[in-house]
C-alpha positions as CSV (number, residue, x, y, z in Angstrom):
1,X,110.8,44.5,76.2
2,X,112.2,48.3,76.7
3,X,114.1,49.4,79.4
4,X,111.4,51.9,80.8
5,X,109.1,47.9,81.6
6,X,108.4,47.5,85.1
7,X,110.6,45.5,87.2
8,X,108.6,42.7,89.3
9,X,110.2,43.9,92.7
10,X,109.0,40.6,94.8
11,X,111.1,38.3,92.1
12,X,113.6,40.6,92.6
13,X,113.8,40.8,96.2
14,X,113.9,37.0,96.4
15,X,116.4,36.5,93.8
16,X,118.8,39.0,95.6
17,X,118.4,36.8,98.6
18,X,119.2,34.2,96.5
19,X,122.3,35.7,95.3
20,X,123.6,37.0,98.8
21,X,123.5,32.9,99.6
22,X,125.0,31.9,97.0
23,X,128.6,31.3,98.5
24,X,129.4,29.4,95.4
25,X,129.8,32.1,93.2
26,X,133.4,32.0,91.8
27,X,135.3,35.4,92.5
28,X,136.2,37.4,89.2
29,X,140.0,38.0,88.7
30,X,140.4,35.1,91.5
31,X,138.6,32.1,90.8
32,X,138.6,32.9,87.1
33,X,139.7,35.7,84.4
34,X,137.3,36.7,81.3
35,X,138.9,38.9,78.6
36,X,135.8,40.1,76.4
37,X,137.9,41.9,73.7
38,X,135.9,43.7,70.8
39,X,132.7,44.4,70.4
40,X,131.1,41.7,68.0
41,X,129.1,43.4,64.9
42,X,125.3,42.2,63.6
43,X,124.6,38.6,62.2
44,X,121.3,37.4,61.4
45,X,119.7,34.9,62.6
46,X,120.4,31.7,60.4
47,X,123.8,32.8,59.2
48,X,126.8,31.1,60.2
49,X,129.2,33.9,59.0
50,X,130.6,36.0,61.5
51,X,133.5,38.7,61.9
52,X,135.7,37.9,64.5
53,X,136.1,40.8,67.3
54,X,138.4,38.2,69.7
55,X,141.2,36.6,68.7
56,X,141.6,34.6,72.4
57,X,138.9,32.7,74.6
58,X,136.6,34.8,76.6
59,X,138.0,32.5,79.1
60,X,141.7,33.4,80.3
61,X,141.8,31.1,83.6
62,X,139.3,29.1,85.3
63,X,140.1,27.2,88.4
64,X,139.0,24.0,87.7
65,X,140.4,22.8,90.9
66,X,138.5,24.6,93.1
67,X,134.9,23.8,90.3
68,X,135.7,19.8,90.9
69,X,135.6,20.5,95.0
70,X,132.1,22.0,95.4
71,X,130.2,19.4,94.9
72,X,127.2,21.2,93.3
73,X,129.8,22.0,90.3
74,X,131.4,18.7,90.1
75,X,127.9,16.8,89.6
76,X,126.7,19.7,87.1
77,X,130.4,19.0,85.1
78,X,129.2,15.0,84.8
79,X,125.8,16.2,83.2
80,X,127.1,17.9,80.8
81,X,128.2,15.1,78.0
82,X,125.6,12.5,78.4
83,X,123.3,14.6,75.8
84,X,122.9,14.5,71.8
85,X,123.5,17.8,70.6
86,X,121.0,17.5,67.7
87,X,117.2,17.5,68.7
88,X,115.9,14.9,66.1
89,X,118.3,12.4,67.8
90,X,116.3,10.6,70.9
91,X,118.3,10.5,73.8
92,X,119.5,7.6,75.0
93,X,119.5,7.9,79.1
94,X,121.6,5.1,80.6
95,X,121.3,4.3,84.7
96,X,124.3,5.7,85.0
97,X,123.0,8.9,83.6
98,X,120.2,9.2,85.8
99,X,122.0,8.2,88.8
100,X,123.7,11.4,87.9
101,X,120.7,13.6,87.6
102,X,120.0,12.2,90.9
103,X,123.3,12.8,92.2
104,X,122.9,16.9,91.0
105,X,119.6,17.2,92.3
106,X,120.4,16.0,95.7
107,X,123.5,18.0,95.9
108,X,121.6,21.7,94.7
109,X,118.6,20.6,97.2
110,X,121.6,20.6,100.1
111,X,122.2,24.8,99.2
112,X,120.6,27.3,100.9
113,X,120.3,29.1,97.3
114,X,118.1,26.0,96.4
115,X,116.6,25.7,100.2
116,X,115.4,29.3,99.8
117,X,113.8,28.7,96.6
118,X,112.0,26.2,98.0
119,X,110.7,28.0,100.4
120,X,109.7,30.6,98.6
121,X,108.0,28.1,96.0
122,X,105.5,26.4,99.0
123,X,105.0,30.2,100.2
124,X,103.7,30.7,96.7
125,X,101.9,27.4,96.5
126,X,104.0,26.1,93.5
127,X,105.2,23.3,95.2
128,X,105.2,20.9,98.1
129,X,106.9,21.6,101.0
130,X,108.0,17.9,101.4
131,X,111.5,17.6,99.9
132,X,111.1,14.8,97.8
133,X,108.3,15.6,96.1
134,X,110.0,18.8,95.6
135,X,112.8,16.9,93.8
136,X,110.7,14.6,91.9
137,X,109.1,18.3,90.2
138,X,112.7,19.6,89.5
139,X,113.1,16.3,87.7
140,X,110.5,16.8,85.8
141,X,110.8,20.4,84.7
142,X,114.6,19.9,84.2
143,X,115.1,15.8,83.2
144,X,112.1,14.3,81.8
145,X,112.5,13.9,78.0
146,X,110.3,15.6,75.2
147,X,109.8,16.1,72.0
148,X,111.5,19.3,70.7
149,X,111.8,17.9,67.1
150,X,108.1,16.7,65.4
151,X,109.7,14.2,63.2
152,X,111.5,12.1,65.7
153,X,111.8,10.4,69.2
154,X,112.1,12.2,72.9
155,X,114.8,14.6,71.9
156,X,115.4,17.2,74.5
157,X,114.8,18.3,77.7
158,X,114.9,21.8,80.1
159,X,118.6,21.0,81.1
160,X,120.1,20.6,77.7
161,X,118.7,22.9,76.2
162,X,119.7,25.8,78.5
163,X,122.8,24.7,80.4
164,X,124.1,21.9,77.8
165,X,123.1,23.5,74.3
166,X,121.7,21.8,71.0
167,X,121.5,22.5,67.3
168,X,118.2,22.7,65.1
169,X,119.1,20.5,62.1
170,X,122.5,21.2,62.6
171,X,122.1,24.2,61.4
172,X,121.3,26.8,64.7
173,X,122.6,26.6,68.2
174,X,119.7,26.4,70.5
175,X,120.3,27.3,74.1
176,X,123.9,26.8,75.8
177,X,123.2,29.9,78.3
178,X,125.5,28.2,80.7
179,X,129.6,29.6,81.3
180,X,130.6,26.5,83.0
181,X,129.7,24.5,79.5
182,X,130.8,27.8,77.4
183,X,134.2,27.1,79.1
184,X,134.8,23.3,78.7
185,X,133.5,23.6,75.6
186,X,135.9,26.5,74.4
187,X,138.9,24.4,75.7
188,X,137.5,21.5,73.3
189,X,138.2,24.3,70.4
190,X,134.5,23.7,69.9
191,X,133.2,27.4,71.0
192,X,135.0,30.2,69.5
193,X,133.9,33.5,71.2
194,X,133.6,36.2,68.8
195,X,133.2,39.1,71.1
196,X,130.5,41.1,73.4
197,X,127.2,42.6,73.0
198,X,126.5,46.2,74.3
199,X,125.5,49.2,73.5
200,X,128.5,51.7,74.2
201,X,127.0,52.6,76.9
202,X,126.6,49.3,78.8
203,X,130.2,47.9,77.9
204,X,131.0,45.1,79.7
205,X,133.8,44.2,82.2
206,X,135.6,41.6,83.6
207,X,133.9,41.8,86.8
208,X,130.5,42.0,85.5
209,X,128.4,38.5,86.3
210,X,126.2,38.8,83.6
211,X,127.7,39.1,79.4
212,X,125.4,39.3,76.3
213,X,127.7,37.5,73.4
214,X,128.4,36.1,70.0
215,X,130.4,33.1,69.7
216,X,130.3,29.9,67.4
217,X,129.8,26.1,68.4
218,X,131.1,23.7,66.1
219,X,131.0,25.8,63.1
220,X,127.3,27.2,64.2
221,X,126.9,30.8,65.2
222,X,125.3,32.2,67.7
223,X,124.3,35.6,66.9
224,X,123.7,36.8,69.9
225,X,123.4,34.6,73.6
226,X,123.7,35.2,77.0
227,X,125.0,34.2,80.2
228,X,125.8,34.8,83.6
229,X,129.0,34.2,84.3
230,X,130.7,32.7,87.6
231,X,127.2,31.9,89.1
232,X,126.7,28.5,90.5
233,X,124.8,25.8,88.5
234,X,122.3,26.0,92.0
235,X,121.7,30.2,91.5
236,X,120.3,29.3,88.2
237,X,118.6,26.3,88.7
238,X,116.4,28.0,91.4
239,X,116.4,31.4,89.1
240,X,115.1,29.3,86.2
241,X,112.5,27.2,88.7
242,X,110.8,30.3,90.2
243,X,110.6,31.8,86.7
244,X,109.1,29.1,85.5
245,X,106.5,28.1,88.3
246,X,105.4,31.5,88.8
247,X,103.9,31.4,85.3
248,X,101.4,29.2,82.9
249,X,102.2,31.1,80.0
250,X,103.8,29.7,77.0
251,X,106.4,32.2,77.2
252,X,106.9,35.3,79.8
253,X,109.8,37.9,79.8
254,X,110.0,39.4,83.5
255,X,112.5,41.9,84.6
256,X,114.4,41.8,87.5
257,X,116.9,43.6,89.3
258,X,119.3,41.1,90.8
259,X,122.7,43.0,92.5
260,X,123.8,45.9,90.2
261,X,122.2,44.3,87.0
262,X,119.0,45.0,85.3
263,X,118.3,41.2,83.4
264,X,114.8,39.8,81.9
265,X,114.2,36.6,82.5
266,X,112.9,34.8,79.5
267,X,111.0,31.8,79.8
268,X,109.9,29.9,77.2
269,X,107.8,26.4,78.4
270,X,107.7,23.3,76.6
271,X,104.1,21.5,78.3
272,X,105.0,21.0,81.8
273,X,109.0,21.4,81.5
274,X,111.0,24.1,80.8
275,X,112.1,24.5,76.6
276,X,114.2,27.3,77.7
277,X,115.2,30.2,79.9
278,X,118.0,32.8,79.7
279,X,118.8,36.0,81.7
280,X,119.1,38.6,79.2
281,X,121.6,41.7,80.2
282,X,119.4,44.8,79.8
283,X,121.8,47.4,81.6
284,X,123.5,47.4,84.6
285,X,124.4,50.3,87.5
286,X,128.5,51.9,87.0
């Protein structure tokens, strides 16, 4: 999609509302320090070779302190290692596990980011206005388990794929859009960021919220993903939700406008859940 597509202004008017009330976006340069470094050079899709434009983490500092006391941030942190990274591999979920998915959903559903959505969702008649029934459909877009890979059991589902990340026969990183995951995972030595994606126009900065990259994830690279960066795990959950609900088709790419940034929203469904979704930097006002 071109720069010159038309942005869908009632999306973006309700996403900008989203992102005025999200209170729990971390401050750049306070709550956390990016250093993005070089520019990272072409790699094709498939190869896992690729020149190294950042010697240090994209992330400098992040105060994990201040993530473990919002509680949105704390439940989203004890999702993120109860999934298989390999789709193929049937995912075990343990009551534990979904006491957890419980735990995340009722702590989002207690934002106004994700009370907004809502409301915006029954306004468009794409979902009930009672709460729990509400829940029970982000549980089932995000949670319930499918088949991603033919040849084996339930495999995957929305959540992994986009905030968790997963490999396609070990050989190709699917998803992982999310920088709280990016992060730990870096600190693990299991991501190695390998620099930004921009024209030389559109460079990125420290400050900017959303950052097209290249990085590797246990020895798989990434060619090219993306990310907003110091949003709260209940901005894109309700991003993702609306993008997904205000659309049957197997995969849409809507742009949006959302604060100083130009982003399409790619959606990709998997039956009744979402396989995956992704902001994609397009440009972004000086």
């Amino acid at each position: 999609m071109e720069r010159g597509s038309a942005v869908d202004q009632e999306l973006s008017a309700v996403l900008n509302e989203l992102w005025k009330l999200d209170v729990n976006r971390l401050k750049p340069g306070k709550d956390y320090t990016i250093n993005l470094q070089g520019k990272a050079d072409y790699v094709a899709q498939g190869s896992n070779r690729a020149n190294d434009k950042a010697n240090a983490p994209l992330f400098t500092y992040v105060n994990e302190g201040k993530l473990k006391s919002i509680p949105t941030y704390a439940r989203f942190i004890s999702l993120l290692d109860n999934y298989e990274m390999s789709t193929g591999v049937s995912e075990q979920v343990t009551s534990q596990e979904q006491e957890e998915e419980n735990l995340f959903l009722d702590a989002i559903l207690k934002t106004e980011v994700m009370k907004r959505a809502h409301q915006h969702l029954v306004s468009k008649k794409q979902a009930s206005a009672d709460v729990a029934l509400f829940k029970k459909q982000l549980f089932d877009i995000w949670f319930k388990l499918y088949h991603r890979d033919k040849s084996g059991g339930e495999d995957s589902c929305g959540f992994e794929h986009v905030f968790v990340g997963e490999t396609k026969y070990r050989k190709e990183i699917m998803g992982l859009h999310n920088w709280v995951q990016f992060y730990l995972q870096e600190k693990l030595k299991c991501v190695d960021y390998k620099g930004y994606k921009a024209t030389d126009r559109d460079k990125p900065t420290a400050n900017d919220h959303v950052v097209n990259l290249q990085f590797s994830w246990k020895d798989l690279v990434k060619p090219t993903g993306s990310s907003f960066i110091g949003v709260s795990p209940e901005f894109e959950m309700a991003l993702f939700t609306i993008a997904f609900l205000m659309s049957n088709d197997r995969l849409t790419k809507t742009v949006v406008k959302v604060d100083k940034y130009l982003i399409e929203i790619v959606m990709c469904r998997h039956g009744r859940a979402i396989g995956t979704s992704y902001p994609k930097l397009l440009t972004r006002d000086p």
